[in-house]
N, C-alpha and C positions, 0 to 999 in steps of 0.2 A: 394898617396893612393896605395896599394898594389894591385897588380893584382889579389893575391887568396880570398881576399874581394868582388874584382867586380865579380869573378867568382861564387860566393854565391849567388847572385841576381838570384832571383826568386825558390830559392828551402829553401824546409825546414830544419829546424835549430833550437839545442837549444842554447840561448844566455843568456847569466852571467851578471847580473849587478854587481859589485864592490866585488863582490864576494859573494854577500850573495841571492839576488835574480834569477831564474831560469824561463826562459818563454821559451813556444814551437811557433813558426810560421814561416813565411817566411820572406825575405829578401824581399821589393820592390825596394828601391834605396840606395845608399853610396853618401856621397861625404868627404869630407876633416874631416868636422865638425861633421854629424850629420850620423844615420844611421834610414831609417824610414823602420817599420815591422810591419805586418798585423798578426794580434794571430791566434795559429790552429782551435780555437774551435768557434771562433767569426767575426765577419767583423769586426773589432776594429782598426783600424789602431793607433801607436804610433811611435812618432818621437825621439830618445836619443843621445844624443850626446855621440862621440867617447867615448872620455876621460875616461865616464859611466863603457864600457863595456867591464869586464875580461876577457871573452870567446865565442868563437861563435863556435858550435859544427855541424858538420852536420847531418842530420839524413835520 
């Protein structure tokens, strides 16, 4: 796992699914497989795996 992934954990960010989907929220944890993130506008927590996601931008 790269270091400037862990460095993302706990700030906001927009994140890319597969290239077509765009969601704003934060980072709560990484690991190898999966990356779980809480939405800006909601308590929603969702869990995606790596593989998922094209981009992860910071904001």
């Amino acid at each position: 796992m790269s270091k400037l992934l862990l460095d993302m954990v706990g700030k906001e960010c927009k994140i890319t699914f597969l290239g077509i989907n765009e969601i704003k929220g934060s980072i709560i944890s990484v690991d190898d497989d999966w990356i779980k993130f809480k939405y800006a506008k909601s308590s929603k927590v969702k869990i995606v795996k790596t593989c998922f996601v094209s981009s992860i931008l910071e904001l």
